[in-house]
LUMGU-875837 format. One line per 10 residues: their letters; for each residue x, y, z of N, C-alpha, C. Coordinates in steps of 0.05 Angstrom, whole numbers, padded with zeros to 5 digits, always signed. Example, Ala and Ser with C-alpha at 12.3 -4.5 7.8 and 13.67 -1.06 7.14 Angstrom:
AS = +00264:-00114:+00156:+00246:-00090:+00156:+00264:-00066:+00156 | +00257:-00045:+00142:+00273:-00021:+00143:+00258:+00001:+00157
This chain:
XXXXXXXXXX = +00017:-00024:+00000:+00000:+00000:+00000:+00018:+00025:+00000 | +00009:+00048:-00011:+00029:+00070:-00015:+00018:+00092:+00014 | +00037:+00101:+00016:+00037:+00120:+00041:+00035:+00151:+00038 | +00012:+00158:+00028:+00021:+00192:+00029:+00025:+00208:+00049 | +00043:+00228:+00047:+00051:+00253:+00059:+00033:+00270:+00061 | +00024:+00273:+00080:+00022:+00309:+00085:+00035:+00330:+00093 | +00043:+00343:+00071:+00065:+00348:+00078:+00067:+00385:+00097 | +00033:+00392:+00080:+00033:+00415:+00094:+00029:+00413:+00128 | +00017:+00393:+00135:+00016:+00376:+00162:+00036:+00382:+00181 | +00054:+00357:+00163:+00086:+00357:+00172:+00100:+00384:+00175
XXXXXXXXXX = +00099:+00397:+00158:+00109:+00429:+00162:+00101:+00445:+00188 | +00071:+00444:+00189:+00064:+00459:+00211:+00073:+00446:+00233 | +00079:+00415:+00241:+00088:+00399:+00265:+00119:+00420:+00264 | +00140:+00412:+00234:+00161:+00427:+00241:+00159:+00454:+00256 | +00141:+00467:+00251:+00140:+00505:+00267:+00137:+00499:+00287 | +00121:+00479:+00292:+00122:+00475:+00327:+00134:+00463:+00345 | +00150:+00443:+00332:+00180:+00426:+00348:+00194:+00455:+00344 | +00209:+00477:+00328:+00225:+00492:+00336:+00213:+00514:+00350 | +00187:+00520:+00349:+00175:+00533:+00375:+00185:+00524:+00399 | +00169:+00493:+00404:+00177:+00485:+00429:+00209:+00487:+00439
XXXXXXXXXX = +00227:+00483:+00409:+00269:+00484:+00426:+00261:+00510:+00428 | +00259:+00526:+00418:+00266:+00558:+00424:+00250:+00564:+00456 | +00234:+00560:+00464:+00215:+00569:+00490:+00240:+00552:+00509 | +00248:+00520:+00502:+00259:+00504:+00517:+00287:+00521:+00525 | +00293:+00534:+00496:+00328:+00549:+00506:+00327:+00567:+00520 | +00306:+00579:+00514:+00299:+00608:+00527:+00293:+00599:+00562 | +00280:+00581:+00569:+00272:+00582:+00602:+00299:+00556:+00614 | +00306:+00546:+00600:+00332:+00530:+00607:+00323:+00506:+00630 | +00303:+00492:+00625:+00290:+00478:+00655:+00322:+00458:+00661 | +00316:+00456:+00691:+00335:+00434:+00694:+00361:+00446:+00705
XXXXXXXXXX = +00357:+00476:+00687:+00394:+00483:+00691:+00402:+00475:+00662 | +00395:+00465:+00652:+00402:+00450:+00618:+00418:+00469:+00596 | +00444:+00455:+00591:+00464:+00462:+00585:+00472:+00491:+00593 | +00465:+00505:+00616:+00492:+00511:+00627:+00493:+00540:+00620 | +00518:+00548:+00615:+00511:+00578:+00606:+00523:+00578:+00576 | +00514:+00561:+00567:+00530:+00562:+00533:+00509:+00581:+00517 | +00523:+00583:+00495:+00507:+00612:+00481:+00487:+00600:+00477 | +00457:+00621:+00462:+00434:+00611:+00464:+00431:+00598:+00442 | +00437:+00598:+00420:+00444:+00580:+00395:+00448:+00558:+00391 | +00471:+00550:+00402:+00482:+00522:+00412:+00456:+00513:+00437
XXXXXXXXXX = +00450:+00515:+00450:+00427:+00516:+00472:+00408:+00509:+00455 | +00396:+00530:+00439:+00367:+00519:+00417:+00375:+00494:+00404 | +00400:+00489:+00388:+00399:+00468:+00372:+00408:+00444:+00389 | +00415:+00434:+00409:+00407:+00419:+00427:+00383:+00418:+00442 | +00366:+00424:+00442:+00337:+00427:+00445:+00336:+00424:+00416 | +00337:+00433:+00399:+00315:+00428:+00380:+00328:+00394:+00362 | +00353:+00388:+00373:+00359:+00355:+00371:+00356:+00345:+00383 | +00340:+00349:+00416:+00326:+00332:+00433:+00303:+00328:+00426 | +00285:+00349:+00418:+00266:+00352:+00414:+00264:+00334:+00383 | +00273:+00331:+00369:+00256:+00322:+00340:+00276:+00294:+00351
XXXXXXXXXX = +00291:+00283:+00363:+00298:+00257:+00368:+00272:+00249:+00386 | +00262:+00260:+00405:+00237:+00252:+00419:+00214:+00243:+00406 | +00215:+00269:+00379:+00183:+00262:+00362:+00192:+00233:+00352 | +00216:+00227:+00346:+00221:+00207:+00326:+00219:+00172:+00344 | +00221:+00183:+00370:+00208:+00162:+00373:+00197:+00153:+00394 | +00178:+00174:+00400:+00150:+00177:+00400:+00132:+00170:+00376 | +00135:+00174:+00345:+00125:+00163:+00331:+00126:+00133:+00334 | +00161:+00123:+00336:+00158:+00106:+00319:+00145:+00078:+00358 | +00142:+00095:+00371:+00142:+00079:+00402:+00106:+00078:+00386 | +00085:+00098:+00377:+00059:+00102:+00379:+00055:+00078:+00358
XXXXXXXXXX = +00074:+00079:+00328:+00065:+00056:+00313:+00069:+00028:+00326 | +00089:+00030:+00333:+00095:-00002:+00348:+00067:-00010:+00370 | +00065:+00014:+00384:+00037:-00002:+00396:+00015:-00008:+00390 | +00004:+00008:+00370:-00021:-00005:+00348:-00018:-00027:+00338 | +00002:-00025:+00327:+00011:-00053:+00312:+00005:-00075:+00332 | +00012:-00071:+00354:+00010:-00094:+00385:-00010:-00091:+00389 | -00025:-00070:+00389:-00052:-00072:+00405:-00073:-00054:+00379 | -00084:-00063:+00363:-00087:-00045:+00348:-00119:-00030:+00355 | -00124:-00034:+00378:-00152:-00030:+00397:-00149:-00019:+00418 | -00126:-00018:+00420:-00114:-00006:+00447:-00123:+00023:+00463
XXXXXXXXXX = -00122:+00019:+00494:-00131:+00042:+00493:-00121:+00071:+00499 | -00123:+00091:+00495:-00106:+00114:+00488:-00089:+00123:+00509 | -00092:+00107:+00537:-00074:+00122:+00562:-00062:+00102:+00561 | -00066:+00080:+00556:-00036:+00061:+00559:-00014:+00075:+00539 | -00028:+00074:+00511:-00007:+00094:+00489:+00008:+00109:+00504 | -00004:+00130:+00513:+00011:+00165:+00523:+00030:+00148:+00545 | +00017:+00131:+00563:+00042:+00123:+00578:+00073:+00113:+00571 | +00058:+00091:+00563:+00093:+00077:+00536:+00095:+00099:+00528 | +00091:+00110:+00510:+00102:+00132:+00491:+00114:+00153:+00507 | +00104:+00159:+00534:+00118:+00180:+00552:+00151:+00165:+00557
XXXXXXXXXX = +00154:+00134:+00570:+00163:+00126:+00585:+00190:+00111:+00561 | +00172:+00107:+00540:+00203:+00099:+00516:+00207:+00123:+00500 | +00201:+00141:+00496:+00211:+00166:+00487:+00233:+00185:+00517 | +00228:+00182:+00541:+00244:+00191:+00555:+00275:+00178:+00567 | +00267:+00142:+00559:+00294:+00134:+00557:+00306:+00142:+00528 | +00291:+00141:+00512:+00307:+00152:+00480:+00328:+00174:+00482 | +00312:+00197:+00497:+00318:+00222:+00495:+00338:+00225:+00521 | +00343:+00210:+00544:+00365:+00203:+00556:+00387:+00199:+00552 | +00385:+00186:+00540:+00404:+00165:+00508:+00416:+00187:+00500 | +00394:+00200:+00482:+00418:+00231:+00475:+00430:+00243:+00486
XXXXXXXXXX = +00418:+00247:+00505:+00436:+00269:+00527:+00459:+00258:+00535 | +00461:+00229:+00532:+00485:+00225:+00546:+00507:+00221:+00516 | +00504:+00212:+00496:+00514:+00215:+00473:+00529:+00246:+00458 | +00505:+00264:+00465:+00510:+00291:+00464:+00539:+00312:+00487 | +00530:+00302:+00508:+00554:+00295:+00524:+00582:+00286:+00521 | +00578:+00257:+00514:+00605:+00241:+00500:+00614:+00254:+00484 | +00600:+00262:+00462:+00609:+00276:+00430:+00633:+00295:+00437 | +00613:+00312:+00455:+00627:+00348:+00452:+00651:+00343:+00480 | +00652:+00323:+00495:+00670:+00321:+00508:+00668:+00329:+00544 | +00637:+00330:+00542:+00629:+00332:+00563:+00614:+00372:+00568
XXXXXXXXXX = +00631:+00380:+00545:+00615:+00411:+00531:+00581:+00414:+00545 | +00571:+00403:+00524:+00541:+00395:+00523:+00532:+00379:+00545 | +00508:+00394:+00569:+00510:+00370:+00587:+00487:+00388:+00593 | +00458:+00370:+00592:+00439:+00381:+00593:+00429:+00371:+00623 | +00426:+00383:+00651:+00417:+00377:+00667:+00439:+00358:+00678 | +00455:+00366:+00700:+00480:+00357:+00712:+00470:+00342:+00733 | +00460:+00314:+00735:+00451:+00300:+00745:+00449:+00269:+00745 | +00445:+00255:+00771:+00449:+00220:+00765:+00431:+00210:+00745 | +00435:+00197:+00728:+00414:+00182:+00715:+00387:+00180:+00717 | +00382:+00164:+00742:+00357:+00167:+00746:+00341:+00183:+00754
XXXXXXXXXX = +00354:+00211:+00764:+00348:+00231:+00759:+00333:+00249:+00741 | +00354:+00253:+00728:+00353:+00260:+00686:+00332:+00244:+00686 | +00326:+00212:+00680:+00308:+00203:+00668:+00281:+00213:+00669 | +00283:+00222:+00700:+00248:+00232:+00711:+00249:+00255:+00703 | +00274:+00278:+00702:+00257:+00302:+00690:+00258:+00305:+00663 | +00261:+00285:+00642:+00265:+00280:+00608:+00229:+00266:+00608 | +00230:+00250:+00631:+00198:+00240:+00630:+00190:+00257:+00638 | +00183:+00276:+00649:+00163:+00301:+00656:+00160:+00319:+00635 | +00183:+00330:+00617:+00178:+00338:+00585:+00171:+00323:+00568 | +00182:+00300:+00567:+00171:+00277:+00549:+00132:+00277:+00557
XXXXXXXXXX = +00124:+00268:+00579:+00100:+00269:+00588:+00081:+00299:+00574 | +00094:+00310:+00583:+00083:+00339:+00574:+00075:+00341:+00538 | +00103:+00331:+00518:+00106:+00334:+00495:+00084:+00309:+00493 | +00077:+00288:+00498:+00059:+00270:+00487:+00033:+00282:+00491 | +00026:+00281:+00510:-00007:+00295:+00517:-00018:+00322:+00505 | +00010:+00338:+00490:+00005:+00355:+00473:+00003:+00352:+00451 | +00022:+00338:+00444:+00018:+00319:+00416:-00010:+00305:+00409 | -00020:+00286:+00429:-00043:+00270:+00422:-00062:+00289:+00424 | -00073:+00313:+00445:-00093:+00338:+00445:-00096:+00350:+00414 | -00069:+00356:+00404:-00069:+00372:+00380:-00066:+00357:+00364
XXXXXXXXXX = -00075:+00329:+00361:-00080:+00319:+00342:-00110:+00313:+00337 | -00114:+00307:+00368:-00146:+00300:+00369:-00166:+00325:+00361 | -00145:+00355:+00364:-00162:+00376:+00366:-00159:+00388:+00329 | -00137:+00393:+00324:-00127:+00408:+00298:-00118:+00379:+00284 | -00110:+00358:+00285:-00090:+00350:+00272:-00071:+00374:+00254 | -00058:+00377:+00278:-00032:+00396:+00265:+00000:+00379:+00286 | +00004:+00359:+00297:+00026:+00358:+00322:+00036:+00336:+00324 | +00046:+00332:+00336:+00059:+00303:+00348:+00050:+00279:+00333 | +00061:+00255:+00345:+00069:+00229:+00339:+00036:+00226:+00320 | +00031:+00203:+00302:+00010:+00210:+00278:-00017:+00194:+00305
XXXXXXXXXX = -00024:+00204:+00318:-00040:+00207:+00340:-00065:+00195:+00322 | -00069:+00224:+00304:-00099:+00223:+00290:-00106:+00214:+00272 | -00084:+00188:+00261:-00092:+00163:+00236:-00102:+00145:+00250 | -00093:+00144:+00284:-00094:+00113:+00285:-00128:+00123:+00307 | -00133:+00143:+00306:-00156:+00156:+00319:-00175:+00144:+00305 | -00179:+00164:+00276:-00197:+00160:+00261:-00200:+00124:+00249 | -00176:+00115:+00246:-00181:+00085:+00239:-00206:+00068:+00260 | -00193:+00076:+00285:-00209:+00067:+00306:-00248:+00072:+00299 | -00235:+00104:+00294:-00270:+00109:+00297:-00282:+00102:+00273 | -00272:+00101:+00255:-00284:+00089:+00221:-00292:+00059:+00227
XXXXXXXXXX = -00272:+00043:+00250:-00281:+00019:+00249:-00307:+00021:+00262 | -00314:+00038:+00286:-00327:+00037:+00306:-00351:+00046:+00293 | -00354:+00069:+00274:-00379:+00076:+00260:-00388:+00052:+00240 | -00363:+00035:+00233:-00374:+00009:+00209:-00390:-00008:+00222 | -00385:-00006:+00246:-00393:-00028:+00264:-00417:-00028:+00275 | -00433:-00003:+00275:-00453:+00008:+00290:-00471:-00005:+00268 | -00471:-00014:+00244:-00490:-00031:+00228:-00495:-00054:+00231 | -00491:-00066:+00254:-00487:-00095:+00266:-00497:-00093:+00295 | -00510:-00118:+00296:-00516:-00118:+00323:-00499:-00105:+00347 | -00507:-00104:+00371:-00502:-00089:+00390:-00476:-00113:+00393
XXXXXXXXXX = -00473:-00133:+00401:-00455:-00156:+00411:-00437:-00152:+00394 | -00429:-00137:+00370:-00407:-00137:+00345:-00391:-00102:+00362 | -00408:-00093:+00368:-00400:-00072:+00369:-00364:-00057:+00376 | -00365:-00087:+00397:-00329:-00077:+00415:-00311:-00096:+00395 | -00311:-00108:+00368:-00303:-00129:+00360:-00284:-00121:+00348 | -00259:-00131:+00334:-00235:-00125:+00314:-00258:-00134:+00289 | -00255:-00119:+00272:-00252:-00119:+00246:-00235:-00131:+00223 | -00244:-00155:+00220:-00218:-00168:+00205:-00229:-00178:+00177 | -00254:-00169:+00159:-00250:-00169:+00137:-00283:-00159:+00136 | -00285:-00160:+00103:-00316:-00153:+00094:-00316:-00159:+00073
XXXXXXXXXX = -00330:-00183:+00061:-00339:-00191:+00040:-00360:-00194:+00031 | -00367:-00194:-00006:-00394:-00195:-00012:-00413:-00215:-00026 | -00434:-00210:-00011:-00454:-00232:-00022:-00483:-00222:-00030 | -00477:-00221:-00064:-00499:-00210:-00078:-00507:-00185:-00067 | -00521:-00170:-00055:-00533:-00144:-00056:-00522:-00138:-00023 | -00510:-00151:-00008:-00503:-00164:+00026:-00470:-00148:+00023 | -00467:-00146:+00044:-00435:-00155:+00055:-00437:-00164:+00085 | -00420:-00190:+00080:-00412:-00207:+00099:-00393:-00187:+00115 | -00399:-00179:+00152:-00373:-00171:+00164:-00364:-00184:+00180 | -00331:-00191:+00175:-00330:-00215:+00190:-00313:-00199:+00215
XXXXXXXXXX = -00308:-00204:+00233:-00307:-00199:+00267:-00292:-00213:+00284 | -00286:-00207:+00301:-00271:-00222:+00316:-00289:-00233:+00338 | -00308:-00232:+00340:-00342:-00237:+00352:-00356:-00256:+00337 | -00352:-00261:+00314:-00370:-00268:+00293:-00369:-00259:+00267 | -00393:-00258:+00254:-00397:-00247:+00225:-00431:-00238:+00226 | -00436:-00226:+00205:-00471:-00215:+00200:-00467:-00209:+00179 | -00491:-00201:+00165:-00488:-00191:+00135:-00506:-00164:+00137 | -00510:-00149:+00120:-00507:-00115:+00121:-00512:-00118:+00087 | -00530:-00099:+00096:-00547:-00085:+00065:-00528:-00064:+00053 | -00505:-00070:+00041:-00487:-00053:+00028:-00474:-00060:+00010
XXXXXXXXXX = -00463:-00041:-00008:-00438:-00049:-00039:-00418:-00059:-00022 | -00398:-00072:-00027:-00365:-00078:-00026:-00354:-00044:-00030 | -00362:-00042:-00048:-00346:-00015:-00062:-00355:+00009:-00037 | -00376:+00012:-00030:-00383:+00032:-00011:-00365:+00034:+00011 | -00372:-00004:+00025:-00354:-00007:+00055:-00326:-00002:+00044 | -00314:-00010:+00025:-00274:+00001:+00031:-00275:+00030:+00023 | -00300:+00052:+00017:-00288:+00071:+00015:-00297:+00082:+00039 | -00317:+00072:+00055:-00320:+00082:+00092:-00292:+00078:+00104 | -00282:+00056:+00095:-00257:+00045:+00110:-00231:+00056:+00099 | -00226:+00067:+00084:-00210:+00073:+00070:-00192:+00079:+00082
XXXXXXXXXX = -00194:+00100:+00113:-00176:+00103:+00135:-00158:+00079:+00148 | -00168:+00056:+00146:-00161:+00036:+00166:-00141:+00013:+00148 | -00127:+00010:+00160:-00112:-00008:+00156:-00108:-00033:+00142 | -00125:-00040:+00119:-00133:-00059:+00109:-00129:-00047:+00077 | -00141:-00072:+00057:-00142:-00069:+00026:-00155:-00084:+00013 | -00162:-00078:-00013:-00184:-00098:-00028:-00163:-00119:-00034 | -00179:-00146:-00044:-00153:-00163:-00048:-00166:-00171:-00068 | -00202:-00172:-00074:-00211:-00198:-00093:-00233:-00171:-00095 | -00251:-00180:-00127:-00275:-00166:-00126:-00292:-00171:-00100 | -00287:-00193:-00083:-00311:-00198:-00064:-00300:-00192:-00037
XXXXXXXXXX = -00272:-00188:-00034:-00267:-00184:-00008:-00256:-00158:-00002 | -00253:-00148:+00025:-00240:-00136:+00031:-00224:-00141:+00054 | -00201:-00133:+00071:-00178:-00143:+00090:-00172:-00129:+00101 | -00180:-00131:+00137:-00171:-00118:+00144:-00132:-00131:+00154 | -00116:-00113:+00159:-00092:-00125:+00174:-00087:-00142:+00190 | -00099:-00130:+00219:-00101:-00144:+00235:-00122:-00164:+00242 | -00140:-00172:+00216:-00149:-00201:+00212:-00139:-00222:+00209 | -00120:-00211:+00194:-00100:-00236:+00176:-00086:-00259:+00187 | -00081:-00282:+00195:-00063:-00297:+00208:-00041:-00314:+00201 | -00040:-00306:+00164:-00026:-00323:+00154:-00038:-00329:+00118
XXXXXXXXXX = -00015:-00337:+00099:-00022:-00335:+00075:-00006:-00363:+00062 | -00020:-00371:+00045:-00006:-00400:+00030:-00012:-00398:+00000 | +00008:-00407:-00017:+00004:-00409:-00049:-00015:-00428:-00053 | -00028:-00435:-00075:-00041:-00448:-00092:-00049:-00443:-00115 | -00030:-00470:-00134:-00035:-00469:-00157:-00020:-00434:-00165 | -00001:-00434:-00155:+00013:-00395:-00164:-00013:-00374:-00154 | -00027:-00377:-00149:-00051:-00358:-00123:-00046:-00358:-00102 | -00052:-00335:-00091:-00053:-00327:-00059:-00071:-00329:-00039 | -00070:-00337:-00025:-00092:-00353:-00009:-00083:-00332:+00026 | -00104:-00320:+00031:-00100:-00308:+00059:-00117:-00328:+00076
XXXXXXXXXX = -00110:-00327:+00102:-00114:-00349:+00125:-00127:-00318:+00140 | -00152:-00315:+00143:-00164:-00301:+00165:-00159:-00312:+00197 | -00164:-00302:+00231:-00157:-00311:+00244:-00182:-00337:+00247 | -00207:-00334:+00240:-00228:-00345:+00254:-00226:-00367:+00228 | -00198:-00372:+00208:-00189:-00399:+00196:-00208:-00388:+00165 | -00229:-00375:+00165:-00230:-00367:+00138:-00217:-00361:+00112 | -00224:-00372:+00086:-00188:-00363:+00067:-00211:-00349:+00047 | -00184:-00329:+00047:-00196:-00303:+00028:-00180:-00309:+00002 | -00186:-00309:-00018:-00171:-00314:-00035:-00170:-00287:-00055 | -00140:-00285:-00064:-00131:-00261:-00076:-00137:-00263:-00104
XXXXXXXXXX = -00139:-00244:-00127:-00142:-00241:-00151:-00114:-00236:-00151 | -00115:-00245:-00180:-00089:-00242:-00191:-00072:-00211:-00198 | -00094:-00190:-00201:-00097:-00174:-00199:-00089:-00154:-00176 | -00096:-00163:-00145:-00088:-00152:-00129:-00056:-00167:-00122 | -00047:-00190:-00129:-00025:-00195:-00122:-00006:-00184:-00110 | +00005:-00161:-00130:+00026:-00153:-00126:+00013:-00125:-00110 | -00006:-00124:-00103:-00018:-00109:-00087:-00009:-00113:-00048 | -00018:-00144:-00052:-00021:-00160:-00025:+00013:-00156:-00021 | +00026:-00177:-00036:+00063:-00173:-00040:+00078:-00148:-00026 | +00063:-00119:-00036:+00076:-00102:-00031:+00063:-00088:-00003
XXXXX = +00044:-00097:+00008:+00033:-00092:+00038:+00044:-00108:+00052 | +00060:-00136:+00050:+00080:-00152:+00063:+00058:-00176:+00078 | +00034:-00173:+00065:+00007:-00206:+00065:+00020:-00222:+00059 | +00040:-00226:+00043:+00044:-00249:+00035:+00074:-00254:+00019 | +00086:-00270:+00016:+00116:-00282:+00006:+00113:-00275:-00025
């Protein structure tokens, strides 16, 4: 699946990571780096700071991926708590480099760690607010939002008992789509073509005229006869068109 940029997005996040180093050089918490000029000061802040976003992102994908239902204060926690050892990490690297120069917050370890987690904490809950509020900020908060809630509005066409369920495919039968669930399945008075463009946000792809997939349905994929054969979890096989192949191939479904 291809990944687009937003890039005017991304830009506005940039104005506001060097907002945030510049406010950070300017009030110096911690004592942090010392009395070195304010320049040198900003651009260590502003390479703590975009080392933080970076993984803070990549801490927020990893836990969807794990939990892809998960709920949003466990996120901010991990994401507080492995983004502030990350950004630890730097400081002590940044340190090493310059020869001991650069030394943001002159303190034991575990020290540092808790007040890198108290900015770290701060930078996440700002991040996920201004994503939930503008999507303009931090770690991509508001894809894995809206996936959630695209599943959660798909879902509201199904009995009440489907409602809290994973989403792990939707296929069609004549004038029907089959949704299949991690609860079960039902069928739903709708096109194929309608439901993947409700879904369009979420994590999944068409594979066959009759199916659709979500990701974290999937449990596994086998050839036949040079065809692609997906293994749903509830043992269902979705079978691929030849067509989507190199579709499935390049989303990493399948060998």
């Amino acid at each position: 699946m291809r990944i687009a940029i937003d890039w005017t997005k991304r830009g506005r996040e940039a104005l506001i990571l060097v907002g945030i180093a510049l406010f950070l050089a300017f009030v110096r918490p911690y004592g942090g780096t010392g009395g070195s000029p304010f320049l040198l000061n900003f651009l260590v802040w502003l390479i703590l700071i975009v080392s933080g976003t970076a993984v803070g992102e990549l801490t927020v994908w990893a836990y969807y991926k794990w939990r892809p239902q998960g709920p949003a204060w466990l996120m901010i926690v991990l994401t507080s708590l492995v983004t502030a050892a990350g950004v630890t990490g730097v400081i002590y690297a940044l340190k090493a480099l310059s020869g001991g120069y650069i030394l943001v917050g002159n303190a034991p370890v575990h020290i540092l760690y808790f007040y890198v987690l108290v900015i770290a904490t701060a930078m996440t809950l700002l991040g996920y607010t201004l994503g939930r509020a503008f999507n303009v900020a931090g770690p991509d908060f508001v894809h894995r939002v809206d996936d959630r809630d695209a599943v959660a509005a798909f879902l509201e066409r199904l009995p009440v008992k489907y409602r809290t369920a994973e989403l792990w495919a939707v296929s069609s039968e004549d004038h029907y789509c089959r949704v299949h669930t991690s609860l079960g399945s039902d069928l739903i008075l709708m096109r194929l073509s309608d439901a993947e463009r409700e879904l369009g946000s979420v994590d999944g792809l068409r594979v066959h005229r009759s199916w659709w997939v979500s990701r974290i349905g999937i449990q596994g994929a086998r050839r036949e006869g040079g065809r692609i054969v997906l293994v749903l979890k509830n043992e269902a096989e979705v079978p691929v068109s030849r067509s989507y192949q190199d579709t499935v191939k390049h989303a990493g479904l399948a060998p």
